[in-house]
C-alpha positions as CSV (number, residue, x, y, z in Angstrom):
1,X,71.6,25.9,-23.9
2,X,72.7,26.7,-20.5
3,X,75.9,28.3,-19.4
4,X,77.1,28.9,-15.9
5,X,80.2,32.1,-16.5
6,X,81.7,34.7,-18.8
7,X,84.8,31.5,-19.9
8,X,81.9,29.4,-21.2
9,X,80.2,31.9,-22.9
10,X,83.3,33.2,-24.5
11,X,84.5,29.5,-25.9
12,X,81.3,29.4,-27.8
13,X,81.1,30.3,-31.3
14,X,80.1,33.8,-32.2
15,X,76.5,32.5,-33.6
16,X,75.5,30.7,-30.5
17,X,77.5,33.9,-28.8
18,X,74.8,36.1,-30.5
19,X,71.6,33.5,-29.7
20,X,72.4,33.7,-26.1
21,X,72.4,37.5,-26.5
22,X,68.9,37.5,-28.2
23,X,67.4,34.8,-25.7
24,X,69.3,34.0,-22.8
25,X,68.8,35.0,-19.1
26,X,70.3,38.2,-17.5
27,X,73.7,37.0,-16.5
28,X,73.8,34.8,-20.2
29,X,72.8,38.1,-22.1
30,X,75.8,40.0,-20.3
31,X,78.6,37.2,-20.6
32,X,77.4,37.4,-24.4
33,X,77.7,41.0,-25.2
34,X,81.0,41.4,-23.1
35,X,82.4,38.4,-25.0
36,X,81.0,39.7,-28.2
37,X,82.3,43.0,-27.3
38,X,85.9,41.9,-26.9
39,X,86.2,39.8,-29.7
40,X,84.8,43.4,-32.2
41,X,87.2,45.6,-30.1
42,X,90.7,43.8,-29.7
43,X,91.7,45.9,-32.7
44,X,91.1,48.8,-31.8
45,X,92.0,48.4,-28.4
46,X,95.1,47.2,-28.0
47,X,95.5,46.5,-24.7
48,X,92.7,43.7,-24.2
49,X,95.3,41.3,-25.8
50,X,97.1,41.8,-23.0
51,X,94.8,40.8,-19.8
52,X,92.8,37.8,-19.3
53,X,89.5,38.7,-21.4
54,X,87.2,37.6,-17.9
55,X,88.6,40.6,-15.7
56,X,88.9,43.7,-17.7
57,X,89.2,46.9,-15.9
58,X,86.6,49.5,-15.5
59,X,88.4,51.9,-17.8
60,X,88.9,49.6,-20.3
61,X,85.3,48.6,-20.2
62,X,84.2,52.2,-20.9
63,X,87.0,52.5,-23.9
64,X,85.2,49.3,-25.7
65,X,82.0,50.7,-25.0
66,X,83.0,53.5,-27.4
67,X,84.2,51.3,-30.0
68,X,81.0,49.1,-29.8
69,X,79.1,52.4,-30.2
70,X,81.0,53.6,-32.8
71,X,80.5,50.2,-34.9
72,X,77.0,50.6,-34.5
73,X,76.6,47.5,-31.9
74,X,73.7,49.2,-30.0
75,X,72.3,45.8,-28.8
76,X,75.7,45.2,-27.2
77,X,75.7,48.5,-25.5
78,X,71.8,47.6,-23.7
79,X,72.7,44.2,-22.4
80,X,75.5,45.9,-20.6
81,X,74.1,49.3,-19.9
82,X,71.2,47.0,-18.1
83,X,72.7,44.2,-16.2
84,X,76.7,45.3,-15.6
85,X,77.7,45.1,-11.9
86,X,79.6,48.4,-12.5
87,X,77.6,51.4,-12.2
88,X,80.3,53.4,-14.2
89,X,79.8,51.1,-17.0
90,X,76.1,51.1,-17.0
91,X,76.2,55.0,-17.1
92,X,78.4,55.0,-20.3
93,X,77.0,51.7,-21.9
94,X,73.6,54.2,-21.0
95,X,75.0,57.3,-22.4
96,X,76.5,56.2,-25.7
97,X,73.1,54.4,-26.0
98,X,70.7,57.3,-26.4
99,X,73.5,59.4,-28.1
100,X,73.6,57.0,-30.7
101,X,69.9,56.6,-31.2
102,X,68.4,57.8,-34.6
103,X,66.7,60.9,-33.0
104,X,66.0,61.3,-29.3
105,X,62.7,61.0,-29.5
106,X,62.6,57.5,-30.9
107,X,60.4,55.2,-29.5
108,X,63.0,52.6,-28.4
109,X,65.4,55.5,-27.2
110,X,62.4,57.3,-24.9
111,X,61.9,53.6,-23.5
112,X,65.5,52.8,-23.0
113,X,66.2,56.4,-21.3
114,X,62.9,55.9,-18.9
115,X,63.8,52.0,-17.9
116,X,67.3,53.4,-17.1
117,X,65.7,56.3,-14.8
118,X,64.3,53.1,-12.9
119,X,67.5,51.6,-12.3
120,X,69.3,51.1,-8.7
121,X,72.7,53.2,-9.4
122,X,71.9,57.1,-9.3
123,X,74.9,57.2,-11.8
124,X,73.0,55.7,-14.3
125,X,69.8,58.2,-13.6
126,X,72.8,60.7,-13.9
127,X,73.8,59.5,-17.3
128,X,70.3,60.1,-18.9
129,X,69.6,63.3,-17.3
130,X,73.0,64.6,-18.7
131,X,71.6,63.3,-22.1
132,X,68.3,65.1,-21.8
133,X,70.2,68.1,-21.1
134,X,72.4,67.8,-23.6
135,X,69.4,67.7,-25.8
136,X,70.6,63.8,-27.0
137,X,67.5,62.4,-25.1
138,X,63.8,62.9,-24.3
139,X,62.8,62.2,-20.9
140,X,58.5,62.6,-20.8
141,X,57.7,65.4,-18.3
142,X,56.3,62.8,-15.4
143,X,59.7,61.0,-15.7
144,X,61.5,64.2,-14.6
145,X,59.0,65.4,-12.4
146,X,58.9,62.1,-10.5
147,X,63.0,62.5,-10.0
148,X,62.7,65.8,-8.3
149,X,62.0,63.4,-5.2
150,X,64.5,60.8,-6.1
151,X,66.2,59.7,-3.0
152,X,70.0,61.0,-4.2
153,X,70.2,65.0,-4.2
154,X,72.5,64.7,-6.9
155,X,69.7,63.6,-9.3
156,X,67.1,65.6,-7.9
157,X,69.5,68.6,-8.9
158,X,70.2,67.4,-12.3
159,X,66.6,67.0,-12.9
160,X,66.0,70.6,-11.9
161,X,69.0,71.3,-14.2
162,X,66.8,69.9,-16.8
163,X,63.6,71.6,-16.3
164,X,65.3,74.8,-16.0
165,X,66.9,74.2,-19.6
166,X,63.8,73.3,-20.7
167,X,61.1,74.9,-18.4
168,X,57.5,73.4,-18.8
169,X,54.5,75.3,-18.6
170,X,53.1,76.5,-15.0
171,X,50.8,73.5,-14.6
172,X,49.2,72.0,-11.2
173,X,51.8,69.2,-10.9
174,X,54.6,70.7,-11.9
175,X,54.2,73.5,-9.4
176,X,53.6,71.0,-6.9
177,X,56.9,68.9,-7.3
178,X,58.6,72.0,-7.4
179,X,57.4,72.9,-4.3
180,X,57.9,69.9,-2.6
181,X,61.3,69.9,-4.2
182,X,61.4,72.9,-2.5
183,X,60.5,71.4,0.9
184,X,62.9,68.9,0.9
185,X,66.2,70.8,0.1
186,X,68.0,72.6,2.3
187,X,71.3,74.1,-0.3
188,X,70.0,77.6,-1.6
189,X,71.0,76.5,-5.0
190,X,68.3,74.4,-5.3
191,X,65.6,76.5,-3.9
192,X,66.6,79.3,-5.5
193,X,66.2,77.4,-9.2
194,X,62.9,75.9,-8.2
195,X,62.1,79.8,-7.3
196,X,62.8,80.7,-10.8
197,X,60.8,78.0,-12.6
198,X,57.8,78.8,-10.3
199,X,55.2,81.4,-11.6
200,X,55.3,84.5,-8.9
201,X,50.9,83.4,-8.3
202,X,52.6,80.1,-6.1
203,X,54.6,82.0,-3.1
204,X,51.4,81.7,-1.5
205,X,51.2,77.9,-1.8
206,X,54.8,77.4,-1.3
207,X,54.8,79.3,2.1
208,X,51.7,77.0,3.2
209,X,53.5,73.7,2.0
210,X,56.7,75.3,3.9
211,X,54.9,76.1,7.1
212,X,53.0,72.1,6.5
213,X,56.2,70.5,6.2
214,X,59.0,72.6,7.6
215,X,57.5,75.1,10.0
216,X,61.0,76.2,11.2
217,X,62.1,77.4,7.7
218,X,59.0,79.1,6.8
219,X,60.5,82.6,7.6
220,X,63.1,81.7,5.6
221,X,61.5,80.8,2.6
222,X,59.5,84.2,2.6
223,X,62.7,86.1,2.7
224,X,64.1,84.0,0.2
225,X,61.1,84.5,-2.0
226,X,60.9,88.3,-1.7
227,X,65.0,88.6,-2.1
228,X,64.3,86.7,-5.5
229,X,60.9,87.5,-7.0
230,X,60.6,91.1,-5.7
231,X,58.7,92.3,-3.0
232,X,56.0,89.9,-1.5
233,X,52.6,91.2,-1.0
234,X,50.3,91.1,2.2
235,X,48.2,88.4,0.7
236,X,51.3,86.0,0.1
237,X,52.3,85.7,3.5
238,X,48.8,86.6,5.6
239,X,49.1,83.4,6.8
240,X,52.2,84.0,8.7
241,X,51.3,87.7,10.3
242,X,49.6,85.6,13.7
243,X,53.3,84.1,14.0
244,X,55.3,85.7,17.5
245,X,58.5,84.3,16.2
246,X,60.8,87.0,15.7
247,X,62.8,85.6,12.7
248,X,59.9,85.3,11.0
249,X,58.0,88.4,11.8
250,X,61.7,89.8,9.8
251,X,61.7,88.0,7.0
252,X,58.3,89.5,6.3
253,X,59.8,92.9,6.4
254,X,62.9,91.8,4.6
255,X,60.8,89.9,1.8
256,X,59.0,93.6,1.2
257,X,55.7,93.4,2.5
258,X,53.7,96.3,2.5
259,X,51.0,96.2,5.0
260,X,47.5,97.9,3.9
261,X,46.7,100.4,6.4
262,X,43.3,98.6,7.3
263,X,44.8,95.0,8.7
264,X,48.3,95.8,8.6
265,X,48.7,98.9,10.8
266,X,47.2,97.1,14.1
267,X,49.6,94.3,12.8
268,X,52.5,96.7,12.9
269,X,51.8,98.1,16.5
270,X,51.4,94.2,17.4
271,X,55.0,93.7,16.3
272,X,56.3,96.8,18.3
273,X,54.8,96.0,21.3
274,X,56.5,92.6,21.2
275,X,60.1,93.9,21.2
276,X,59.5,97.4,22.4
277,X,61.4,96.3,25.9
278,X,63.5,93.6,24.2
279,X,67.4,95.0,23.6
280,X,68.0,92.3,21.2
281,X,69.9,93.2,18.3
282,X,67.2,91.1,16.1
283,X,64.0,92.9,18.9
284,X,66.2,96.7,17.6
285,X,65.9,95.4,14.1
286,X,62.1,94.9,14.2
287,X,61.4,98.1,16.3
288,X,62.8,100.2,13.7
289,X,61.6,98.8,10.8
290,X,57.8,98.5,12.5
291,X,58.2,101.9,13.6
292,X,58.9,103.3,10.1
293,X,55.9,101.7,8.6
294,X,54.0,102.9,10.9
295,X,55.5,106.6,10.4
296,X,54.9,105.8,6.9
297,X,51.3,105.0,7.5
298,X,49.9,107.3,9.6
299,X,48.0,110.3,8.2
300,X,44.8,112.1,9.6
301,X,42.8,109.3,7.9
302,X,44.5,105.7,9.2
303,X,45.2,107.2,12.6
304,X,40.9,106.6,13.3
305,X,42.5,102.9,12.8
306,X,44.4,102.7,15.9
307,X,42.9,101.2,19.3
308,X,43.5,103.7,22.8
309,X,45.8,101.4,23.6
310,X,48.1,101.6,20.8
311,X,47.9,105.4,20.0
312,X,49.1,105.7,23.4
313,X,51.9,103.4,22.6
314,X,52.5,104.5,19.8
315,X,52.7,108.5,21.2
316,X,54.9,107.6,23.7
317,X,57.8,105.9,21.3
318,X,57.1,108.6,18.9
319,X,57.8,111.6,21.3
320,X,60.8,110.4,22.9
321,X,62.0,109.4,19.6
322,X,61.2,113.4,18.7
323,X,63.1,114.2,22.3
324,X,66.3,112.3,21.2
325,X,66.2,113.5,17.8
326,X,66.2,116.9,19.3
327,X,69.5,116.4,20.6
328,X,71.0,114.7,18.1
329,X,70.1,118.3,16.5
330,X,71.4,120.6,18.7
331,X,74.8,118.2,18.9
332,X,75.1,118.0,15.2
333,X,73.3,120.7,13.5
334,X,70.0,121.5,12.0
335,X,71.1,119.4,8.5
336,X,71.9,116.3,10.3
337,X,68.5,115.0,10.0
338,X,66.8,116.9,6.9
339,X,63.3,116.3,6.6
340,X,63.0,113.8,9.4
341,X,62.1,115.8,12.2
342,X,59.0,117.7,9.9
343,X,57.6,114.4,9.8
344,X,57.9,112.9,12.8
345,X,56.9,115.9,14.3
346,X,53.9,115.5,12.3
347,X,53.2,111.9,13.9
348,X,53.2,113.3,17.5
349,X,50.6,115.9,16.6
350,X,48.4,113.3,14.9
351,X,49.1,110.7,17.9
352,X,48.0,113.9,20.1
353,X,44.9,114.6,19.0
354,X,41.7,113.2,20.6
């Protein structure tokens, strides 16, 4: 039997109706079921008596879908979740599909819900990942990892949505599509969930996938990481200490980096003399904050660590910074700056000795 529209289909009688939904092609199997579909939900909704049966709206549509789902027509609901031209329809025909599966885990329902992941509309992709984290369907682990490069954002969220409902363990490809996930977005929403799904051992590889694929964020990703997973240590971001771009050479400090004395102190004086002359307000951040570590740092051991070079640098900022905080003093009082002048008095003399 061959039929060429939805009126042909529906002037057949409801046994060769349900043969051309068991057998017939993709359009046949979709005229069937609609015509089927109709015919089982005029009762209960109203309304289809009053249109003409081969152009019911969307709405509608998604109103039968119910009733078909409710009557337990789940063969109905596949022919149209699969081949309707509306993606709105799909997505419900989809989502009452796997809700109305014996268990979610069901063979047919896991190979339903991963077919529809293939499909063109991301509103039906949307539809099963909304089931899956509604707990109503099982998506397998590869499925959801794969859609974490899906070409919508809105899906590649929702699929972070899932694994963050139900995280996975910390293997190797997980961590990697997280990362890349990570790559790829540029909302902090998104980064900052793959953050928390991503065990604290991978900010190393995630700055190096950064710096592969984004080299302009890579500064940004290190602060991010230290603002959310605690202070970063010199290992996680040793591979971005060469870098002379200022915004990055921040967000090292910003992320919480402590610098051992052995590489890090001839990093720090690096950093000063890069924005020592520099009146930038970003060149003033960095001089401070490098100068403090350094003050930090420097005791009658780590000071051997410094080249001539730098300890005479270094003595230089140190005692004018003593000479203005000498005046601040005598404007303000000897309690203005409690503490701070014992130590940094304490630097000079160590910068002083040969």
């Amino acid at each position: 039997m061959s039929v060429s529209s939805f009126e042909s289909v529906a002037r057949l009688s409801p046994g060769e109706q349900r043969r051309l939904l068991e057998n017939g092609d993709g359009p046949e199997r979709l005229w069937s079921a609609w015509a089927i579909a109709l015919q089982l939900g005029s009762d209960a909704v109203p309304l289809l008596a009053e249109i003409e049966r081969s152009h019911v709206p969307e709405g509608l549509k998604r109103q039968l879908l119910v009733v078909l789902a409710g009557l337990g027509q789940r063969n109905l609901l596949v022919a149209i979740a699969e081949a309707d031209p509306s993606p709105s329809v799909r997505a419900t025909a989809t989502a009452l599909y796997l809700r109305t599966a014996a268990s979610p885990a069901n063979f047919d329902a896991v190979d339903f819900a991963v077919k529809q992941l293939r499909a063109i509309p991301p509103e039906v992709r949307l539809a099963v990942l909304a089931e899956h984290e509604a707990g109503r369907a099982a998506i397998p682990l590869p499925e959801q990892l794969a859609l974490l490069r899906d070409p919508d954002p809105a899906v590649r969220r929702a699929s972070l949505t899932c694994l963050a409902v139900n995280p996975p363990s910390n293997d190797g490809q997980t961590i990697r599509a997280l990362i890349e996930l990570f790559t790829i977005e540029r909302d902090p929403e998104p980064r900052r969930q793959c953050l928390a799904l991503l065990p604290r051992a991978s900010v190393r590889e995630l700055r190096r996938a950064v710096a592969e694929r984004r080299p302009a964020d890579v500064g940004e990703a290190v602060r991010i990481a230290g603002v959310q997973l605690g202070p970063l240590t010199w290992f996680d971001v040793e591979g971005l200490t060469g870098t002379s771009r200022l915004s990055d050479l921040l967000a090292i400090f910003i992320a919480g980096v402590r610098p051992p004395p052995l590489g890090g102190l001839p990093w720090l004086c690096r950093v000063f003399r890069l924005v020592k002359d520099d009146d930038s307000r970003l060149s003033q951040d960095l001089r401070w904050r490098s100068l403090a570590m350094i003050q930090e740092s420097l005791d009658e051991n780590t000071v051997s660590l410094l080249t001539a070079a730098d300890r005479t640098m270094l003595f230089t900022a140190f005692n004018k910074a003593m000479l203005d905080l000498q005046t601040h003093i005598d404007e303000y009082g000897p309690d203005s700056e409690e503490g701070y002048n014992d130590d940094i008095t304490r630097v000079v003399q160590l910068l002083s000795q040969p």
